[in-house]
DSSP file (Angstrom, degrees, kcal/mol; ACC not computed):
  #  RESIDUE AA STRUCTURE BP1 BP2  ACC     N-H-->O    O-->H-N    N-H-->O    O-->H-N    TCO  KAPPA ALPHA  PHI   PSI    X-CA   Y-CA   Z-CA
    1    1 A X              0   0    0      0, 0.0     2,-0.4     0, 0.0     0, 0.0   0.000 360.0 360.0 360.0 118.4  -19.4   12.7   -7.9
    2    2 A X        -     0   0    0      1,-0.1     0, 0.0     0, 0.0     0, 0.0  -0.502 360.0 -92.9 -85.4 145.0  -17.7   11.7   -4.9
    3    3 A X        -     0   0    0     -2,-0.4     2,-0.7     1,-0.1    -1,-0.1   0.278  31.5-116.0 -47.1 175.5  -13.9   11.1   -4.6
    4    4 A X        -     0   0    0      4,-0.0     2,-0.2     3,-0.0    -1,-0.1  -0.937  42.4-164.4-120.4 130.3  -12.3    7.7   -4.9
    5    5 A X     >  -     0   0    0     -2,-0.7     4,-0.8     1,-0.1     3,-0.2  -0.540  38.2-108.3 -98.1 170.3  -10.6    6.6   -1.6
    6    6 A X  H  > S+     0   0    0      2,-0.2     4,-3.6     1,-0.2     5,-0.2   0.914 122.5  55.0 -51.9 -43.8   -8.1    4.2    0.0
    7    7 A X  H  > S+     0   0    0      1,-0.3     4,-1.0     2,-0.2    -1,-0.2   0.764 105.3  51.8 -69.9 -10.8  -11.1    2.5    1.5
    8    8 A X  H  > S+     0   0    0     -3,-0.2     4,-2.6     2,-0.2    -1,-0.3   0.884 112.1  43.3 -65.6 -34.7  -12.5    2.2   -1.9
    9    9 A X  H  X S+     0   0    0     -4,-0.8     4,-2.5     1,-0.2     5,-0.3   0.969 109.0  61.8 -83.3 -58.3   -9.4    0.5   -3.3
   10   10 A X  H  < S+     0   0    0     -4,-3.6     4,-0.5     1,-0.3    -1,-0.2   0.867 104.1  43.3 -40.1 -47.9   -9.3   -1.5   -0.2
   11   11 A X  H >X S+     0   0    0     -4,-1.0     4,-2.2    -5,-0.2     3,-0.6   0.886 112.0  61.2 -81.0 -19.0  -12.8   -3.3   -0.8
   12   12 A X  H 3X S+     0   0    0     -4,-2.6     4,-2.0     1,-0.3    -2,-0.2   0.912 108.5  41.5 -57.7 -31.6  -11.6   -3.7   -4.6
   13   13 A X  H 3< S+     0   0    0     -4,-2.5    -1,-0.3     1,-0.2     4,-0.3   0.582 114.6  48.1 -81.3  -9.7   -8.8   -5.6   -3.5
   14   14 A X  H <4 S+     0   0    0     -3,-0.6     4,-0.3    -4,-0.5    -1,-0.2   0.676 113.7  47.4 -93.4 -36.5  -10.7   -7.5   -1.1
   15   15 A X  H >X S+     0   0    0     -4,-2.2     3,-1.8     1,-0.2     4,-0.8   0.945 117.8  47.6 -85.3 -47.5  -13.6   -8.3   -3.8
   16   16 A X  G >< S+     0   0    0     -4,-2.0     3,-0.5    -5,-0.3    11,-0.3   0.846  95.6  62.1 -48.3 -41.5  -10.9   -9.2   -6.3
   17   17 A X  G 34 S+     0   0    0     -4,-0.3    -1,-0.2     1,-0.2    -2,-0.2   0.584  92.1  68.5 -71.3  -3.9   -8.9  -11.3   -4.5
   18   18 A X  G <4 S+     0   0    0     -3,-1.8    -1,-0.2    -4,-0.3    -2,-0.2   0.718  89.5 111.3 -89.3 -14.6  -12.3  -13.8   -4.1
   19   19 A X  S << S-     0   0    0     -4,-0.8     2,-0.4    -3,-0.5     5,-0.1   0.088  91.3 -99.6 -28.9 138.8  -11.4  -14.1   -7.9
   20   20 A X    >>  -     0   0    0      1,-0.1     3,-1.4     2,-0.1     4,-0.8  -0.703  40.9-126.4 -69.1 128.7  -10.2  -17.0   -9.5
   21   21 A X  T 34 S+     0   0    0     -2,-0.4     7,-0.3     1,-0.3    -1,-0.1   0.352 109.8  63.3 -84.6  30.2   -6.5  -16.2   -9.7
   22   22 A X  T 34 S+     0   0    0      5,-0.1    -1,-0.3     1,-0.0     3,-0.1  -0.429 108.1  49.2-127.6  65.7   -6.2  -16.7  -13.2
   23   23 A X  T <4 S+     0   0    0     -3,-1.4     2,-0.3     1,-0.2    -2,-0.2   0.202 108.3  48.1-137.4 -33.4   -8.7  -13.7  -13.5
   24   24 A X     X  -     0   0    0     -4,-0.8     4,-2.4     1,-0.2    -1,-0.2  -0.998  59.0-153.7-147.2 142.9   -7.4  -11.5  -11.6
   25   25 A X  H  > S+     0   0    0     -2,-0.3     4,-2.5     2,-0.2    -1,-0.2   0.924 107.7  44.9 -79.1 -27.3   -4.2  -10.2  -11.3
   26   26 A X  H  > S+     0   0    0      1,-0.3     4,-1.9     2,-0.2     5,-0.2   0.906 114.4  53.3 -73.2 -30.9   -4.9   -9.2   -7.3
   27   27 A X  H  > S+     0   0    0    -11,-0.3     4,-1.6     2,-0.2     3,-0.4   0.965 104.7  54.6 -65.8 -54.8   -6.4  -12.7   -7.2
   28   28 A X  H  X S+     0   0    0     -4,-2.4     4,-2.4    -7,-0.3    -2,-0.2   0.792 105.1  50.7   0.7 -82.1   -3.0  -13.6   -8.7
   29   29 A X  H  X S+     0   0    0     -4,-2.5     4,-1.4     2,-0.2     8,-0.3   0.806 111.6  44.1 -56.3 -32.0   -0.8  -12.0   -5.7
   30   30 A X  H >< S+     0   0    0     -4,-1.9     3,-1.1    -3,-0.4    -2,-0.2   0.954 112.5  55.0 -91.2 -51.4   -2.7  -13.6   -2.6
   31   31 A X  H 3< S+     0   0    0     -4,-1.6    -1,-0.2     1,-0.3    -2,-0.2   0.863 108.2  43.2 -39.9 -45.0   -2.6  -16.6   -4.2
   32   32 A X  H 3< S-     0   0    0     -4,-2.4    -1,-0.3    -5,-0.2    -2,-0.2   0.951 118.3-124.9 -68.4 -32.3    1.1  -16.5   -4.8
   33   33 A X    XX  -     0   0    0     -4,-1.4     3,-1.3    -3,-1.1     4,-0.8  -0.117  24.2 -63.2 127.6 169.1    1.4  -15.3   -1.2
   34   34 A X  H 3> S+     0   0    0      1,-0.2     4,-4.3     3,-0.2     5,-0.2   0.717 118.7  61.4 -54.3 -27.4    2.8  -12.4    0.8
   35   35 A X  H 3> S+     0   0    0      2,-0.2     4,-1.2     3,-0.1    -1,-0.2   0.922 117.5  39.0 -74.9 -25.6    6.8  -12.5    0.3
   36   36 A X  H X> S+     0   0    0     -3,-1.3     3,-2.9     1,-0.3     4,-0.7   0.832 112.9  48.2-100.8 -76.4    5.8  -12.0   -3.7
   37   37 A X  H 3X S+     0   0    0     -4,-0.8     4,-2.2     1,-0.3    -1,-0.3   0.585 113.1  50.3 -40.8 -47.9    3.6  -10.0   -3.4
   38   38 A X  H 3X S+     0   0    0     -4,-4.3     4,-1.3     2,-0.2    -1,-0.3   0.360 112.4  54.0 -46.5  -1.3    6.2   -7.7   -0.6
   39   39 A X  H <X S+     0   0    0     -3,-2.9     4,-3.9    -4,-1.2    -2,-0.2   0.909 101.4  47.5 -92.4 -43.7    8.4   -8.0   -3.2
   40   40 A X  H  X S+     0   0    0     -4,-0.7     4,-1.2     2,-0.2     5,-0.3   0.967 112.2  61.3 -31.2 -85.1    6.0   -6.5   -5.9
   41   41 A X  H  < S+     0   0    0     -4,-2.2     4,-0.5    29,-0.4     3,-0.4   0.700 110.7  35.2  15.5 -83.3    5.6   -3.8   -2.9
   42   42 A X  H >X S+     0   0    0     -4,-1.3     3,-4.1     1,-0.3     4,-2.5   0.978 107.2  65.2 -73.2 -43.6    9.2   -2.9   -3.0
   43   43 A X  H 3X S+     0   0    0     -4,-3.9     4,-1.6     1,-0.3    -1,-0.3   0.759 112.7  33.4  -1.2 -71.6    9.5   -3.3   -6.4
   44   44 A X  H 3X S+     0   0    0     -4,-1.2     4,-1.1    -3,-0.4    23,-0.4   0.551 109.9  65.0 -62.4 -10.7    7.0   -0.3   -6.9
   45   45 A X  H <> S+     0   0    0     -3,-4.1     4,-1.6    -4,-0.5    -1,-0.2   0.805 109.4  39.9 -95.3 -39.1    8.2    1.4   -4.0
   46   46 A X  H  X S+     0   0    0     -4,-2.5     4,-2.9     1,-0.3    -2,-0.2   0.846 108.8  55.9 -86.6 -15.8   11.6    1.7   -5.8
   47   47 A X  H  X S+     0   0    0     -4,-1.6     4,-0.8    -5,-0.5    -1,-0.3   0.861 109.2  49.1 -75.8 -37.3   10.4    2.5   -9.1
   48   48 A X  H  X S+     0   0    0     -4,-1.1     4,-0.8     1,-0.2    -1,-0.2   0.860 110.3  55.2 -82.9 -17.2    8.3    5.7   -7.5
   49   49 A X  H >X S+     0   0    0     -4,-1.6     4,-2.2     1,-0.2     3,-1.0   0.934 100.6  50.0 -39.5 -56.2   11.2    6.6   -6.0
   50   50 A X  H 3X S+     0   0    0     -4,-2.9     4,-0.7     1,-0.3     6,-0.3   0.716 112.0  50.6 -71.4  -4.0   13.4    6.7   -8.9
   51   51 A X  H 3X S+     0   0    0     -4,-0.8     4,-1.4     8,-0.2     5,-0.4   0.646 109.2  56.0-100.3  -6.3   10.5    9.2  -10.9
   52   52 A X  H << S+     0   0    0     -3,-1.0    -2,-0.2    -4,-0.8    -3,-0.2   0.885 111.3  40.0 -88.2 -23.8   10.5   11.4   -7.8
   53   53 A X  H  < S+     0   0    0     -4,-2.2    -1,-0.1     1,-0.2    -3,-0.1   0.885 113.6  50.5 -84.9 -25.2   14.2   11.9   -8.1
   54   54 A X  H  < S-     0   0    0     -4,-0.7    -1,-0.2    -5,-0.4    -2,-0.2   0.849 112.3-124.7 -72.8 -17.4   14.2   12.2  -12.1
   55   55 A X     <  +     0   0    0     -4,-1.4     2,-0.5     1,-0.3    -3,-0.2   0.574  55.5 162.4  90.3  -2.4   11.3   15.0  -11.1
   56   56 A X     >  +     0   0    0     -5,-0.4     4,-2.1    -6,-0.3    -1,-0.3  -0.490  13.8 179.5 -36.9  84.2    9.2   12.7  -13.7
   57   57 A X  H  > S+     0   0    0     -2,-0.5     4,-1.1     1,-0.2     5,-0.3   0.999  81.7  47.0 -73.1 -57.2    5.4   13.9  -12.6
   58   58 A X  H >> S+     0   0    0      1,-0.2     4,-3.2     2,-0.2     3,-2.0   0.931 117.4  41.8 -30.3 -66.6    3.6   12.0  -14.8
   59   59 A X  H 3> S+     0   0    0      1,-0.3     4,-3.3     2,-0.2     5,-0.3   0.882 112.6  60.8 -59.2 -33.1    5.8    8.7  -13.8
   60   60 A X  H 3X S+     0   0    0     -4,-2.1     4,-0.6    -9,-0.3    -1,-0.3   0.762 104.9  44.4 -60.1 -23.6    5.5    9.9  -10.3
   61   61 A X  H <X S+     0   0    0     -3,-2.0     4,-2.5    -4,-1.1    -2,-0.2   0.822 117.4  43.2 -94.8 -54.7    1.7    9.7  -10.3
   62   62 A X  H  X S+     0   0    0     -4,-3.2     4,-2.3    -5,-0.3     5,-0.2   0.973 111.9  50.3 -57.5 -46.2    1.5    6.4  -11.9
   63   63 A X  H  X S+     0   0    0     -4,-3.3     4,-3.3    -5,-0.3   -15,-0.2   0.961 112.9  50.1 -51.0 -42.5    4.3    4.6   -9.9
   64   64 A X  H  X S+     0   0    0     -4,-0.6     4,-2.5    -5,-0.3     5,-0.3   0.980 107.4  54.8 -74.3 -50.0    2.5    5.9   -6.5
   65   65 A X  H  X S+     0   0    0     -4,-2.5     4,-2.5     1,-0.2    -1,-0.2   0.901 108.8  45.4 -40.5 -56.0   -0.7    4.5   -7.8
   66   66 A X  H  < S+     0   0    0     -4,-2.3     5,-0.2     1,-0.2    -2,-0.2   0.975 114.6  55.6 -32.1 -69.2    1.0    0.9   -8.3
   67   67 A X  H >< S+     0   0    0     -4,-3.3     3,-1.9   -23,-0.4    -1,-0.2   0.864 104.3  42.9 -26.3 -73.9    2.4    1.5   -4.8
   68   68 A X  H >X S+     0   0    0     -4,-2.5     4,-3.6     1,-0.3     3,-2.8   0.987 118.8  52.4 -60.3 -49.4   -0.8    2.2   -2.5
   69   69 A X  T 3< S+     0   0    0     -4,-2.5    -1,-0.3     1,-0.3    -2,-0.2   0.257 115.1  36.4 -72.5  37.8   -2.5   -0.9   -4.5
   70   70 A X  T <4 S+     0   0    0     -3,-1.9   -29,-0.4    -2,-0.6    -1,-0.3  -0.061 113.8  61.5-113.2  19.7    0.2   -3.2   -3.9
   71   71 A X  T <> S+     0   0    0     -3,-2.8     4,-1.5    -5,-0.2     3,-0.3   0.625 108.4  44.9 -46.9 -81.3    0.4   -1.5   -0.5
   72   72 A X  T  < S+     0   0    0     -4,-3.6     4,-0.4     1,-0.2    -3,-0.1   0.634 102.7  58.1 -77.4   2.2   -3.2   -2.7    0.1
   73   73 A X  T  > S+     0   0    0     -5,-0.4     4,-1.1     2,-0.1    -1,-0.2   0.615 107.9  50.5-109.7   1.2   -3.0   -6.0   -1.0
   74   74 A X  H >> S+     0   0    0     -3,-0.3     4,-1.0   -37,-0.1     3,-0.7   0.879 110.7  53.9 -23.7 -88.7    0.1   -6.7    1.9
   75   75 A X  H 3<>S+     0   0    0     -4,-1.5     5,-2.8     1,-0.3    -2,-0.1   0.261 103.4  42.9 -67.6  -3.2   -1.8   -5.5    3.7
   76   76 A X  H >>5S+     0   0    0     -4,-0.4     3,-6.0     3,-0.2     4,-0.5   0.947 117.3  57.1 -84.0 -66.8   -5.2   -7.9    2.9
   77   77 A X  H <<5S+     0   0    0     -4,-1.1    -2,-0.2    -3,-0.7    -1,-0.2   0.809 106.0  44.1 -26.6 -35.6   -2.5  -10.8    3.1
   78   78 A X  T 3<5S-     0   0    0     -4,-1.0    -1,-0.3     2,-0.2    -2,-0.2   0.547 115.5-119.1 -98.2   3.7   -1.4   -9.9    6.4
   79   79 A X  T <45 +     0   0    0     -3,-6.0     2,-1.0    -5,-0.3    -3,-0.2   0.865  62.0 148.9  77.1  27.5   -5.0   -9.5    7.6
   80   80 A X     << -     0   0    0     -5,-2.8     2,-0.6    -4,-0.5    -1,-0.2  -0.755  45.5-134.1-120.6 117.1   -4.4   -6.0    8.4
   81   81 A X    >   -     0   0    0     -2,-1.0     3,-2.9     1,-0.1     4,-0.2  -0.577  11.8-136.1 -88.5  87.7   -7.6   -3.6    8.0
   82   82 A X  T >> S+     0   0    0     -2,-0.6     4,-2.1     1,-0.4     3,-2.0   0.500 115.4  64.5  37.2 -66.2   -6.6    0.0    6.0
   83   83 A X  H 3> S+     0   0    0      1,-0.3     4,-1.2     2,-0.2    -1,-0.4   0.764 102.0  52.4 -49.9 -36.9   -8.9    1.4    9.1
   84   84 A X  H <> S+     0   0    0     -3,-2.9     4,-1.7     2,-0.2    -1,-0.3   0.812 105.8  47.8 -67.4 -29.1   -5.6   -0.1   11.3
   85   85 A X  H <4>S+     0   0    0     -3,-2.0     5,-0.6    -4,-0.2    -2,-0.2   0.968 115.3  51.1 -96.3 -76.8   -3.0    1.6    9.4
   86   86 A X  H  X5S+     0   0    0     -4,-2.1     4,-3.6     1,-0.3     5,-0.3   0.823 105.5  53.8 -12.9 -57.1   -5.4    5.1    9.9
   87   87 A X  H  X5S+     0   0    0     -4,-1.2     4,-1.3    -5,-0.4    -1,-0.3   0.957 105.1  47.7 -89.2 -62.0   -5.7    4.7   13.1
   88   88 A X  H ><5S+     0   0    0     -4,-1.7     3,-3.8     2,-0.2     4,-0.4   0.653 116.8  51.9 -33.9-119.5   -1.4    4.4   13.7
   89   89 A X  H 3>5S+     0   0    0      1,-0.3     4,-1.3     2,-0.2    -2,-0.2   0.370 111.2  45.2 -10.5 -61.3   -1.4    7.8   11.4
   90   90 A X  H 3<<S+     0   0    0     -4,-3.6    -1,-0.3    -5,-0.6    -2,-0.2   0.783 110.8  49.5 -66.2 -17.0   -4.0    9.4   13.6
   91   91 A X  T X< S+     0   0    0     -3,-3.8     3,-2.2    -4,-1.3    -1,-0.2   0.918 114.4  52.6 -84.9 -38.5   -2.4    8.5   17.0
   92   92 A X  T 34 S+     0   0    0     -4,-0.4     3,-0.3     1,-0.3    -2,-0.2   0.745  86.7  73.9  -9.4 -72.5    0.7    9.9   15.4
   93   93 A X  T 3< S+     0   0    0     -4,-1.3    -1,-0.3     1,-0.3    -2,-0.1   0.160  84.6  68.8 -42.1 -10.0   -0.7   13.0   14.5
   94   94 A X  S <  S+     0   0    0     -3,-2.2     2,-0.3     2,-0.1    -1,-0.3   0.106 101.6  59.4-100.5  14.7   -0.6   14.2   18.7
   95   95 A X  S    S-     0   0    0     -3,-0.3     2,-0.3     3,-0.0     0, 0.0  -0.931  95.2-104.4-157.9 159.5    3.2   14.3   18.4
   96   96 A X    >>  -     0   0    0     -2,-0.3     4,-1.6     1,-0.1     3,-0.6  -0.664  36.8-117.4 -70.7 143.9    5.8   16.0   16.4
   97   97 A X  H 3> S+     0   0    0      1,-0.3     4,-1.1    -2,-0.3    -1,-0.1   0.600 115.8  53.9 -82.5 -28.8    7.5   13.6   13.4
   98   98 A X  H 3> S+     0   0    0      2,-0.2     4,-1.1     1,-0.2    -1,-0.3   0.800 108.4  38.1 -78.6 -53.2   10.5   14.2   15.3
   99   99 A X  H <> S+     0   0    0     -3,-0.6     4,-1.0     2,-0.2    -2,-0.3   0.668 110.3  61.1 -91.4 -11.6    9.7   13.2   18.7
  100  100 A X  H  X S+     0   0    0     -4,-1.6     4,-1.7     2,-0.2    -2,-0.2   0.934 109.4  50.1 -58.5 -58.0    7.4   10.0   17.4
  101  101 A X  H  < S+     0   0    0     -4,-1.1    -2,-0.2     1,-0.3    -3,-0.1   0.761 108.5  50.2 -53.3 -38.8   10.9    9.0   15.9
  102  102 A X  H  < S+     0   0    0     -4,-1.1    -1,-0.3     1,-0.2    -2,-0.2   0.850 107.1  53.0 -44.8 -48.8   12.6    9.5   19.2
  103  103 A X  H  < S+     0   0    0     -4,-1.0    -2,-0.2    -5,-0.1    -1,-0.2   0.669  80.3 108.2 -89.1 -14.0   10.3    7.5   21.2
  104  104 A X  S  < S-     0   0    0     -4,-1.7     2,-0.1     1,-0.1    -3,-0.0  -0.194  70.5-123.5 -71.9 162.3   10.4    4.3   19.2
  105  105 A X        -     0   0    0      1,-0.0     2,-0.3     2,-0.0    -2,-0.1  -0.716  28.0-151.0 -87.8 150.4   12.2    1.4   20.8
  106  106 A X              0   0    0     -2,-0.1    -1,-0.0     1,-0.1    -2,-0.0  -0.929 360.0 360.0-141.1 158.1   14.8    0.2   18.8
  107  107 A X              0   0    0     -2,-0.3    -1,-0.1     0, 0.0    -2,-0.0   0.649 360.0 360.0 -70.0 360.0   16.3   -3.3   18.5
C-alpha cells in the first residue's frame, strides 16, 4: 500500500471542487471564494495551534489535517500548483532557516 500524499489531496480537491457546491463541501469553499475560504485557513490554523500548546496529540493530528486541506484549497483558488509551493521549500533547503530569513526584503 503506498502512502497518501499532499499531491494526492491536492487532485481530491481539485476533482471536488468540479462538484456541484451543494455536494461538496470543497465544492462549497471555491464557490464561496478565497477570502472565506482564507478565513477557514486561519480558522484551522488557530485551532491547531491551540492543541499544540494544550500538548493535545490526538487534537493536534486532526486540527493539522483540517489545516493542509484547507491549505490546498487556497491554494487551488489562487491557482497556485502544490508542485509551486515544493519547489519554494526545496530552493530554501540550500540555505540555513536563519539566513533565508535575513535575506528577505521587507516592506
Amino acid at each position: 500500500m503506498r502512502e497518501f500524499t499532499l499531491a494526492d489531496l491536492e487532485a481530491i480537491v481539485s476533482e471536488r471542487a468540479k462538484a456541484p457546491a451543494d455536494q461538496s463541501w470543497t465544492a462549497k469553499l471555491v464557490s464561496a471564494g478565497q477570502a472565506k475560504a482564507a478565513k477557514k485557513l486561519g480558522e484551522e490554523a488557530i485551532e491547531t495551534v491551540i492543541a499544540a500548546i494544550e500538548g493535545d496529540r490526538s487534537a493536534l493530528v486532526s486540527e493539522s489535517a483540517d489545516l493542509l486541506y484547507h491549505l490546498m484549497v487556497v491554494l487551488k483558488i489562487g491557482g497556485v500548483p502544490l508542485q509551486d509551493v515544493l519547489a519554494e521549500l526545496e530552493r530554501r533547503t540550500g540555505q540555513s532557516g536563519l539566513t533565508e530569513k535575513a535575506n528577505r526584503q521587507h516592506p
